[in-house]
ROSE-4610 file (N, C-alpha, C; in Angstrom, 1 decimal, always signed):
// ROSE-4610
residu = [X/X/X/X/X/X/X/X/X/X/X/X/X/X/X/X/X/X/X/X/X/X/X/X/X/X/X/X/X/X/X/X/X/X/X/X/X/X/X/X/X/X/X/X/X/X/X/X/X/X/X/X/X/X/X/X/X/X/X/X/X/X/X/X/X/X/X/X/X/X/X/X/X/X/X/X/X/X/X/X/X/X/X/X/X/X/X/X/X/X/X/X/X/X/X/X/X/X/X/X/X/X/X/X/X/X/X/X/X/X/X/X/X/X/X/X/X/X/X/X/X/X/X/X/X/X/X/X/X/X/X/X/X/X/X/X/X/X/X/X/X/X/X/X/X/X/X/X/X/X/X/X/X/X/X/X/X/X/X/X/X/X/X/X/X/X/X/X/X/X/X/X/X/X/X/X/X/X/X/X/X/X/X/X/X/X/X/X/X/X/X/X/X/X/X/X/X/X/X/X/X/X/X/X/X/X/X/X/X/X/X/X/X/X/X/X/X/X/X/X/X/X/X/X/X/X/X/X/X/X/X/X/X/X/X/X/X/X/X/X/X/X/X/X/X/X/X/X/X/X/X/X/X/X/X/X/X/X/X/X/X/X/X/X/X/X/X/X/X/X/X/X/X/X/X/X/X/X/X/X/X/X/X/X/X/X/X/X/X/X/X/X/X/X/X/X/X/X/X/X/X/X/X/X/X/X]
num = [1/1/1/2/2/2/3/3/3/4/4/4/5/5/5/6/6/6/7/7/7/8/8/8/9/9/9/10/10/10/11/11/11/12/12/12/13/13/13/14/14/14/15/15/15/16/16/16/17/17/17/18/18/18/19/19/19/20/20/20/21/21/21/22/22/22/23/23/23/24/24/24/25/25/25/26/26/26/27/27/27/28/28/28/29/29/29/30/30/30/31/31/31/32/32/32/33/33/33/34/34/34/35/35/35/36/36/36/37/37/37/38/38/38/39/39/39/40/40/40/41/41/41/42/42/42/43/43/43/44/44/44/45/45/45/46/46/46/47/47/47/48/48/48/49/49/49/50/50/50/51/51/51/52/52/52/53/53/53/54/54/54/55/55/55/56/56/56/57/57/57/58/58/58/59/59/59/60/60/60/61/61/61/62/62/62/63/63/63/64/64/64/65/65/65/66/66/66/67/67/67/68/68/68/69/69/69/70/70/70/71/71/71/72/72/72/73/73/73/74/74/74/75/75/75/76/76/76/77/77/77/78/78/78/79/79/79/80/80/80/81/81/81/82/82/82/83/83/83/84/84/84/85/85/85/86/86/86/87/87/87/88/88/88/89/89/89/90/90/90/91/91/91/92/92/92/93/93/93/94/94/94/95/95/95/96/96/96/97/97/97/98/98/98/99/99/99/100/100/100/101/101/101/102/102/102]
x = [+15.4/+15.3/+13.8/+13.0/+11.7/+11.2/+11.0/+10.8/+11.0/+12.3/+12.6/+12.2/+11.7/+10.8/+9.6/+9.0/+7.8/+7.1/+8.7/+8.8/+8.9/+9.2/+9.8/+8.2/+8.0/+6.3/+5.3/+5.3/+4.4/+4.6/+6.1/+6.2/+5.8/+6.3/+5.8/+4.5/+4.0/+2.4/+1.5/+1.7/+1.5/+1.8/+2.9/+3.3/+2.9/+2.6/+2.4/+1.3/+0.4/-1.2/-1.8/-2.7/-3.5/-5.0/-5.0/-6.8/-6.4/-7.4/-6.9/-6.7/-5.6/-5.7/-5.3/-6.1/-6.1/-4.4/-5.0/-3.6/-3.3/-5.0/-4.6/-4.6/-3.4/-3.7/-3.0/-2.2/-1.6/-1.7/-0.8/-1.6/-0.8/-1.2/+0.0/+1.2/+1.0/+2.0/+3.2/+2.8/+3.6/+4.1/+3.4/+3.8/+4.9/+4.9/+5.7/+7.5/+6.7/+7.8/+8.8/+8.0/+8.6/+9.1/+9.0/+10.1/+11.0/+10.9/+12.3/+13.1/+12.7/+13.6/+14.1/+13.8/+13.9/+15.1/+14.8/+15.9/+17.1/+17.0/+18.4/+18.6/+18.1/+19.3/+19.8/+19.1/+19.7/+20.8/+20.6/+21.8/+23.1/+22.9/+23.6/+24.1/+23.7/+24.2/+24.0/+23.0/+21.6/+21.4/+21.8/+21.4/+19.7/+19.2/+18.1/+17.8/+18.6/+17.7/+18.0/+19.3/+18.9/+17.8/+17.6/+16.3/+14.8/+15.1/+13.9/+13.5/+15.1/+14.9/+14.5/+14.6/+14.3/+12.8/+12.3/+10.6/+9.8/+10.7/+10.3/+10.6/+11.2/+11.3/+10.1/+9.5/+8.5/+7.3/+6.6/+4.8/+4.1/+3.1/+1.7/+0.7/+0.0/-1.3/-2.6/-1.6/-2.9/-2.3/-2.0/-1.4/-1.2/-1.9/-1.8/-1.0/-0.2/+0.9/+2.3/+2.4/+3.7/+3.6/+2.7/+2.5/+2.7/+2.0/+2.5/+3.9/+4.6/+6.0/+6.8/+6.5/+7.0/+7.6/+5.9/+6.0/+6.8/+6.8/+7.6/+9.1/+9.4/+11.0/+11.4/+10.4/+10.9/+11.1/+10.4/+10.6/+11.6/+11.9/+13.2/+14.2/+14.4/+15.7/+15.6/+14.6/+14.8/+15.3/+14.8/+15.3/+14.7/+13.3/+12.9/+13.7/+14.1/+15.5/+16.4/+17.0/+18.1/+18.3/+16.9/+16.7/+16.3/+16.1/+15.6/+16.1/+16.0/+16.8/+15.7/+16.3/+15.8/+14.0/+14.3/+13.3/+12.1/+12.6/+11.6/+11.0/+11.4/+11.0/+10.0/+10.0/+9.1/+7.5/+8.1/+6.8/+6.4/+7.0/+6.9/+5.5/+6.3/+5.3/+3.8/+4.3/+2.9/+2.1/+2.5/+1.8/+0.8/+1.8/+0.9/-0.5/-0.2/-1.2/-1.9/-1.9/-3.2/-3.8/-2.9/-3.7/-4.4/-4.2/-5.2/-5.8/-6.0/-7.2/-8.6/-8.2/-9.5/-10.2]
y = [-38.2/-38.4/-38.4/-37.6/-37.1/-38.9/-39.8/-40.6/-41.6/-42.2/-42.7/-42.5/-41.5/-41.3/-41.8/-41.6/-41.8/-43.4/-43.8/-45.4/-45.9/-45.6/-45.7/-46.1/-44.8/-44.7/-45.5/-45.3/-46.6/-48.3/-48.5/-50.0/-49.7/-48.7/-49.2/-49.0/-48.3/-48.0/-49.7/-49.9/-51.5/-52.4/-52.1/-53.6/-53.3/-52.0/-51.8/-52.3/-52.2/-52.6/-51.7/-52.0/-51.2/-50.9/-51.5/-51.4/-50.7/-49.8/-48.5/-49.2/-48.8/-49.9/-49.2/-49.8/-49.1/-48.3/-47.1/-46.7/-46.6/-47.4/-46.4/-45.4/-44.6/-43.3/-42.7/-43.1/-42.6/-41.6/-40.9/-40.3/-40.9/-40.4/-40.8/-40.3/-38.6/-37.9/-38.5/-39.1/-40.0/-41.4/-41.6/-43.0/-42.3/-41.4/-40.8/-40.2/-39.7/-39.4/-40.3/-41.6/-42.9/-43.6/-43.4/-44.1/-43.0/-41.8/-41.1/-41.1/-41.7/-42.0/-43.2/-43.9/-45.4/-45.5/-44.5/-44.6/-43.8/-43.1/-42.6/-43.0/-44.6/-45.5/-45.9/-46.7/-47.3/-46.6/-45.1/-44.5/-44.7/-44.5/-44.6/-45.8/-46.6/-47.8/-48.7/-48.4/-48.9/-50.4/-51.4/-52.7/-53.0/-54.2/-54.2/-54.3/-55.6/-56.2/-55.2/-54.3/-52.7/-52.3/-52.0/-51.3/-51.8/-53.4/-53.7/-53.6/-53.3/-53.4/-51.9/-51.0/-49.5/-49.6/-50.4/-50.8/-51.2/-52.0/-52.3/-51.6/-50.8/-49.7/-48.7/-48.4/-47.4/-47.9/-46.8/-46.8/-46.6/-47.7/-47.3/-47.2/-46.2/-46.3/-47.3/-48.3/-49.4/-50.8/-51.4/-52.7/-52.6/-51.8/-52.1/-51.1/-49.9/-49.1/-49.7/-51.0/-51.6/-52.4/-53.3/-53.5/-53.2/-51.5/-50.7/-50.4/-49.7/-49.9/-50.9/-52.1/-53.5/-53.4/-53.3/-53.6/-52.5/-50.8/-50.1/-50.3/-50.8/-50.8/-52.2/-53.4/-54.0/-53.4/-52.3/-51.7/-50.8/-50.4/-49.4/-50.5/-51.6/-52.6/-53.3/-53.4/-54.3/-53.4/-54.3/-53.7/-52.1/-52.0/-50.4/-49.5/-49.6/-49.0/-48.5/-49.6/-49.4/-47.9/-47.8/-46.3/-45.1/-45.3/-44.0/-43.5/-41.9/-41.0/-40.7/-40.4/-40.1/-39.5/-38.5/-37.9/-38.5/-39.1/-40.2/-40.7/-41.8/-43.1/-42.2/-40.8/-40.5/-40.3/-39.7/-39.3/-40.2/-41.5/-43.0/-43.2/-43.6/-44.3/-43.5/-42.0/-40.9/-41.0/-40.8/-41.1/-42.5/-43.6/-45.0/-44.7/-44.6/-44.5/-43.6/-41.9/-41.3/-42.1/-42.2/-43.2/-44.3/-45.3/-46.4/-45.6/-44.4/-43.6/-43.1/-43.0/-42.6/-43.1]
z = [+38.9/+40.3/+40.7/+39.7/+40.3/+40.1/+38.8/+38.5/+39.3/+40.2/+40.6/+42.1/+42.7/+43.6/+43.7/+42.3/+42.5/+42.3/+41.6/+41.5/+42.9/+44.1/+45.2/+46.3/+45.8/+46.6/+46.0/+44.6/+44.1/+44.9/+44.8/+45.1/+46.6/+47.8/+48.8/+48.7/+48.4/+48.7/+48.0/+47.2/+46.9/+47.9/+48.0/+48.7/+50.6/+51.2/+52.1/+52.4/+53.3/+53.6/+53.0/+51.7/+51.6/+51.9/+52.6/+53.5/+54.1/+54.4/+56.1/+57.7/+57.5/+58.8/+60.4/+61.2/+62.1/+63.1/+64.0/+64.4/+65.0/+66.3/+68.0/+68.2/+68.8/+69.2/+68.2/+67.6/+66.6/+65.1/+64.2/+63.3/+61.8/+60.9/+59.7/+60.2/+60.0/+60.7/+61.7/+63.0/+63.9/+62.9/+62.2/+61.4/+60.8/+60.0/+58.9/+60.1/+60.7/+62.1/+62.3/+62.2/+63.2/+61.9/+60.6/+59.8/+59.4/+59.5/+59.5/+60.8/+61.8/+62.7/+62.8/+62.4/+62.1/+61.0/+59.8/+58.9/+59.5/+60.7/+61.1/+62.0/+62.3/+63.4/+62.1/+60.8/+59.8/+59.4/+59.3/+59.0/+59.9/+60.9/+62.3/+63.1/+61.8/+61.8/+63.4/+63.5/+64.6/+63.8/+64.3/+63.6/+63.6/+62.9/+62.9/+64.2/+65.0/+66.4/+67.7/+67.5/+68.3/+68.0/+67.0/+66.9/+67.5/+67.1/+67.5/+68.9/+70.1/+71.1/+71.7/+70.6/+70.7/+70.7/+70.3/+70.0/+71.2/+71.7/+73.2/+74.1/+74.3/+75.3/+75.0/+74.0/+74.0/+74.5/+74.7/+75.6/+74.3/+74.6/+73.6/+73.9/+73.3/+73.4/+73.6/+72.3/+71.9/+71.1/+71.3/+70.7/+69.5/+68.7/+67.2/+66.9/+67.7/+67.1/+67.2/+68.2/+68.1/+66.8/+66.5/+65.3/+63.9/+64.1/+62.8/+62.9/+63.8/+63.7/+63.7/+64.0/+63.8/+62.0/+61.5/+60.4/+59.3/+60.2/+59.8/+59.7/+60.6/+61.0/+59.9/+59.7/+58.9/+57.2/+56.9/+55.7/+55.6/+56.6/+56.6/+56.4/+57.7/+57.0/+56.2/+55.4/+54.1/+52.8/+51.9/+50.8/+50.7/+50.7/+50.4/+51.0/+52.1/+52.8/+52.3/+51.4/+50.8/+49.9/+49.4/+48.8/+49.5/+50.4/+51.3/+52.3/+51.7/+52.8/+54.2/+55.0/+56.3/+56.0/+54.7/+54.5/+53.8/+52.9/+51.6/+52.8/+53.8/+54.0/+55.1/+55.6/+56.3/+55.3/+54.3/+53.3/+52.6/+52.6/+51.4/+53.0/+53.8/+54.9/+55.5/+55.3/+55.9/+54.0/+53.3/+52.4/+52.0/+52.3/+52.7/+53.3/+55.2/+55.7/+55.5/+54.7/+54.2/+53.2/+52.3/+50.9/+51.7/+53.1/+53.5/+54.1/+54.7/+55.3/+54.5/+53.1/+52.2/+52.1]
């Protein structure tokens, strides 16, 4: 299991952005927040385009945090999704953005 975790994080952390990329007001932490929530509409069987409308109902700081959730919520419903519990997809995605913070 440990293996297959860490196969998990490898491929997102690759395939995610890896330049640091900006957050707004935002922190990894809230990023890491907002795909564990994200994976428990998935769970909750929250379709994708609910969701996306759960996106637009929120306030932002700064244009580029709808963005990063954009591009969050598309990793939760795609395939990397398919492997991750509520908890992974928070630490697969807070892990991302510290690794583009260094």
């Amino acid at each position: 299991m440990r293996t297959f975790f860490a196969f998990l994080l490898a491929a997102a952390v690759c395939n995610a952005q890896a330049a640091p990329y900006p957050l707004g007001t935002m922190t990894c932490d809230d990023i890491g927040a907002f795909a564990s929530e994200a994976m428990t509409w998935r769970k909750s069987d929250v379709t994708y385009d609910e969701a996306k409308l759960k996106l637009e109902e929120r306030q932002y700081g700064d244009p580029v945090e709808k963005k990063n959730l954009t591009i969050i919520l598309a990793y939760v419903y795609g395939n990397y999704g398919n492997n991750w519990t509520v908890e992974s997809a928070g630490n697969v995605m807070r892990s991302d953005c510290l690794r583009g913070r260094d």
